[in-house]
C-alpha positions in Angstrom: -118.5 159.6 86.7 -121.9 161.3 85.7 -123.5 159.6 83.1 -126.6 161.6 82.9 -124.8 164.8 81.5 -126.1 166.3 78.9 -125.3 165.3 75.2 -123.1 167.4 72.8 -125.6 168.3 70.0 -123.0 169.2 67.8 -121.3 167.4 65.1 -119.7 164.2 67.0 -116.9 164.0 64.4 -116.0 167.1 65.5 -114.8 167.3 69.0 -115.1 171.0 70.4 -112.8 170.1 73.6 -109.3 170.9 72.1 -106.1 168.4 71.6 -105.5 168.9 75.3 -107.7 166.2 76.6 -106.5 162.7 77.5 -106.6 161.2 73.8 -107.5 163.6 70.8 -107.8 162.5 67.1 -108.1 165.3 64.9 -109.6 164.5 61.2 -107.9 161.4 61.1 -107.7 160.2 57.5 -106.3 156.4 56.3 -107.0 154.5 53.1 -104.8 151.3 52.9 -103.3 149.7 49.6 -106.3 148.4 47.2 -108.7 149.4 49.3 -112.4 150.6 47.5 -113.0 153.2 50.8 -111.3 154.4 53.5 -110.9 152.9 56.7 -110.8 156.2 58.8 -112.3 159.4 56.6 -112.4 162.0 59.0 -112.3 160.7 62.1 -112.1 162.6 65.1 -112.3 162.0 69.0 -111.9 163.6 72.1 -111.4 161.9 75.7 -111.5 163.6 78.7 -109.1 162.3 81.7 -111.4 160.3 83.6 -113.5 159.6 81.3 -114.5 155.7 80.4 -114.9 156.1 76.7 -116.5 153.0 74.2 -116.7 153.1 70.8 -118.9 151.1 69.3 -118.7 149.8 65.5 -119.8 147.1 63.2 -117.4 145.0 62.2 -115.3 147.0 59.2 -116.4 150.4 60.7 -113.1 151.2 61.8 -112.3 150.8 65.2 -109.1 148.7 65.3 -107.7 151.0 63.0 -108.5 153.6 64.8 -106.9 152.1 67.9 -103.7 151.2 66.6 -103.4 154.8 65.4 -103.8 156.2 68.6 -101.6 153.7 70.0 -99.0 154.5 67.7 -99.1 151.6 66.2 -98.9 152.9 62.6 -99.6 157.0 61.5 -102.3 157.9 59.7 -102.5 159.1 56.3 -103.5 162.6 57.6 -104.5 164.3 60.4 -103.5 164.6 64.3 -103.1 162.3 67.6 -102.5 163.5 70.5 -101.8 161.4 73.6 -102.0 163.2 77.4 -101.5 166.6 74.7 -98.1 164.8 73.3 -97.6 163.4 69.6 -96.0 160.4 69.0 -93.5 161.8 66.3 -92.1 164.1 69.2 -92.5 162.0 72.7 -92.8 158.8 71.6 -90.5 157.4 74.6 -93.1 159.5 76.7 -96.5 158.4 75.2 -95.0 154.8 75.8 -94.5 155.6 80.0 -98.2 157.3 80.2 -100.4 154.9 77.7 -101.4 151.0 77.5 -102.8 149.3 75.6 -105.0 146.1 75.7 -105.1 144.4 72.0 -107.8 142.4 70.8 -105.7 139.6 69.7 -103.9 138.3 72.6 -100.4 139.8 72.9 -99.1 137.2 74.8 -96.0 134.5 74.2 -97.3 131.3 74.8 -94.1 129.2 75.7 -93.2 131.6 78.3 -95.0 131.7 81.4 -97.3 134.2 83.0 -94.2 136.0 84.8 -92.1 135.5 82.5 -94.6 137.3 79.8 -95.0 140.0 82.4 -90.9 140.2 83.2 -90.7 141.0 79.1 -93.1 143.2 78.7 -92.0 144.9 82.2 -88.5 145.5 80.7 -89.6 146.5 77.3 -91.5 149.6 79.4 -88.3 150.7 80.7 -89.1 148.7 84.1 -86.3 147.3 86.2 -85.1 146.0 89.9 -87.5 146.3 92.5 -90.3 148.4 90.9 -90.4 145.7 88.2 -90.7 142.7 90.5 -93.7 144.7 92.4 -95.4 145.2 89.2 -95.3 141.9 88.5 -96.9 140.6 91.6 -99.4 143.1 91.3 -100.1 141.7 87.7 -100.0 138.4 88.5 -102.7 138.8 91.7 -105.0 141.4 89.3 -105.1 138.5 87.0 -106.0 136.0 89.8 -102.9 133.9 88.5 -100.2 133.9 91.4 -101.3 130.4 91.7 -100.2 129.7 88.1 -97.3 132.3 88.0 -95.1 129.2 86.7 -97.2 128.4 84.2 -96.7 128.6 80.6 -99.6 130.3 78.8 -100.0 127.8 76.3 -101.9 125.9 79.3 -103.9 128.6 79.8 -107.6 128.8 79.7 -108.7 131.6 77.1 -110.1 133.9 80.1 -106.9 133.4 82.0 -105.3 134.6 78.8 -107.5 137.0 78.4 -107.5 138.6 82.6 -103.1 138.4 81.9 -103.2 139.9 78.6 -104.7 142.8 80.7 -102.3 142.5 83.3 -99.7 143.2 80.7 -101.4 146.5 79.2 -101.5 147.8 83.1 -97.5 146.7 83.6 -96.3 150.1 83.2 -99.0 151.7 85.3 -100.4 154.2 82.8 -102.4 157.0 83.1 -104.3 156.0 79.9 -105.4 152.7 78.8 -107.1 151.5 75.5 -108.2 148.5 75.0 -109.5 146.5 71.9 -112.2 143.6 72.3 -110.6 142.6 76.0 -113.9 140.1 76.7 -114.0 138.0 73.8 -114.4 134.4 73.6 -114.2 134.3 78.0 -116.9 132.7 80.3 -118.7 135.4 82.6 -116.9 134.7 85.7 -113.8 136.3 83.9 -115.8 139.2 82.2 -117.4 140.0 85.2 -113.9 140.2 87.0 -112.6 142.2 84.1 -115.4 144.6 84.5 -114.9 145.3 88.4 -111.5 145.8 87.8 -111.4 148.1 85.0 -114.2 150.1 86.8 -111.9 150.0 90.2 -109.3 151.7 88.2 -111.4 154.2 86.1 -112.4 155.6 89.8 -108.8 155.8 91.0 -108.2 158.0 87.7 -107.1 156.2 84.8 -108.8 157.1 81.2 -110.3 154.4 79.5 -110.8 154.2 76.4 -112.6 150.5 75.1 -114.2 149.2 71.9 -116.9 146.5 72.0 -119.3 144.7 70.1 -121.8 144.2 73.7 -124.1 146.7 73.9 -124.6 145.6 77.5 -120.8 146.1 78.4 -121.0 149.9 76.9 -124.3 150.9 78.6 -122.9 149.6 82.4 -119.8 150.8 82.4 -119.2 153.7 79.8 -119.6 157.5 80.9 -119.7 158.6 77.4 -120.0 156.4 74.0 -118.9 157.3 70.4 -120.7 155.1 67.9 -118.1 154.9 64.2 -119.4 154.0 60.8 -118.1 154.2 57.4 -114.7 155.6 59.2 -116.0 158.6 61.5 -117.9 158.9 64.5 -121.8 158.9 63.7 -123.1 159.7 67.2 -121.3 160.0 71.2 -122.6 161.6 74.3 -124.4 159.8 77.5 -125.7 156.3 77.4 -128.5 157.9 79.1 -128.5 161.0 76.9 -128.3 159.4 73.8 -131.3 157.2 74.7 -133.3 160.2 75.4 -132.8 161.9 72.4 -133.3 158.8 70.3 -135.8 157.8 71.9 -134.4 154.3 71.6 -135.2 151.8 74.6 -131.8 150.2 74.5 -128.2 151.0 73.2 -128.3 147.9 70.8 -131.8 149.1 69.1 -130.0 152.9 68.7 -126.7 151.2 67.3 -128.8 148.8 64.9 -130.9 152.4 63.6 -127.3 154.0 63.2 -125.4 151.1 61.2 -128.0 149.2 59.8 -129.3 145.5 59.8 -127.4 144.2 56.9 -124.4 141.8 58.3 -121.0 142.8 58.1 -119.6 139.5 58.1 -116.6 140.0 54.9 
């Protein structure tokens, strides 16, 4: 993937490449109960298929709720989602055979072990017999855990977690995989394993679509970034474009100009 195309000097909250890309969010709108502002006001994304997509986001910007929207998770207030051109209220059963999903906090069951976790969530995809039993050996090597297949998880390191809790978002083989946060909390050796792999698969054709708090991570393996604030998208284009037009030396001193210095910790 190019990723020294040019930048869309247009409005990046609104995406001028239709609702037949790979994942489109249309004016996305959702306030929850008590809330003083709205998580998502406007919100709108397009990814390409290919593409290897980050958004980027303080903390409270909006970009889990933005993922479990477009994971179907729950519907937004207002506005549109369209998965691989399908909405979830009409092809729900086939969103769920083309899409995975990687969660920030570990999906995982910790008294079962790391086939057993995969046999669930295997079946729960519609997987069965002889296709199922290669998926899960494929998991279990992409993880680098065949040795501990027997395992329960609750023995598990938290990168080992971490590499299976990927394993289990790839079970169905989808064409288009988000994932929330998937290097938090691991030592390098399993980030750097993480990274490899989800670059080996962006090449064979998968979208990806990943939120991350390290800059680093975005720059070296993104194509294209969107950066959310406040709800909506306040930049996107190129690492390398964006740069160039910000005149910014790194993507954490551009992210820091965009969303401020002042902590986001509550």
């Amino acid at each position: 993937m190019d990723k020294t195309a040019s930048i869309n000097h247009g409005n990046p909250s609104q995406p001028d490449s239709g609702s037949s890309g790979a994942v489109f969010a249309g004016g996305l709108i959702k306030q929850y109960k008590n809330a003083n502002y709205p998580a998502l006001n406007d919100f709108s994304l397009a990814v390409q298929p290919g593409e290897f997509y980050g958004l980027l986001g303080p903390n409270g910007a909006g970009k889990t709720t933005a993922i479990s929207i477009l994971t179907g998770l729950f519907p937004p207030d207002s506005g549109t989602v369209r998965i691989m051109g399908m909405v979830f209220r009409e092809s729900e059963n086939a969103i769920k055979q083309v899409l995975g999903l990687v969660p920030q906090n570990i999906g995982l069951y910790d008294k079962l072990t790391a086939r057993e976790n995969l046999t669930f969530f295997g079946k729960l995809c519609g997987i069965s017999g002889k296709k199922l039993t290669e998926r899960i050996q494929e998991g279990l090597e992409f993880a680098r855990l065949a040795d501990h297949a027997r395992q329960p998880v609750a023995t598990f390191s938290t990168g080992m977690k971490r590499r299976l809790n990927l394993a289990v978002g790839l079970i169905n083989d989808p064409q288009v995989l988000i994932l929330d946060e998937p290097c938090v909390g691991i030592d390098a050796q399993s980030r750097n394993l993480i990274h490899e792999q989800l670059t080996a698969i962006n090449q064979r054709g998968t979208t990806i679509l990943y939120t991350t708090h390290y800059m680093e991570e975005a720059q070296e393996l993104c194509s294209r970034i969107g950066i959310i604030d406040n709800g909506h998208l306040v930049e996107e284009g190129t690492p390398a474009a964006l740069l160039q037009k910000s005149g910014r030396a790194n993507l954490e001193e551009l992210f820091l100009h965009l969303t401020g210095k002042e902590l986001r910790d509550a």
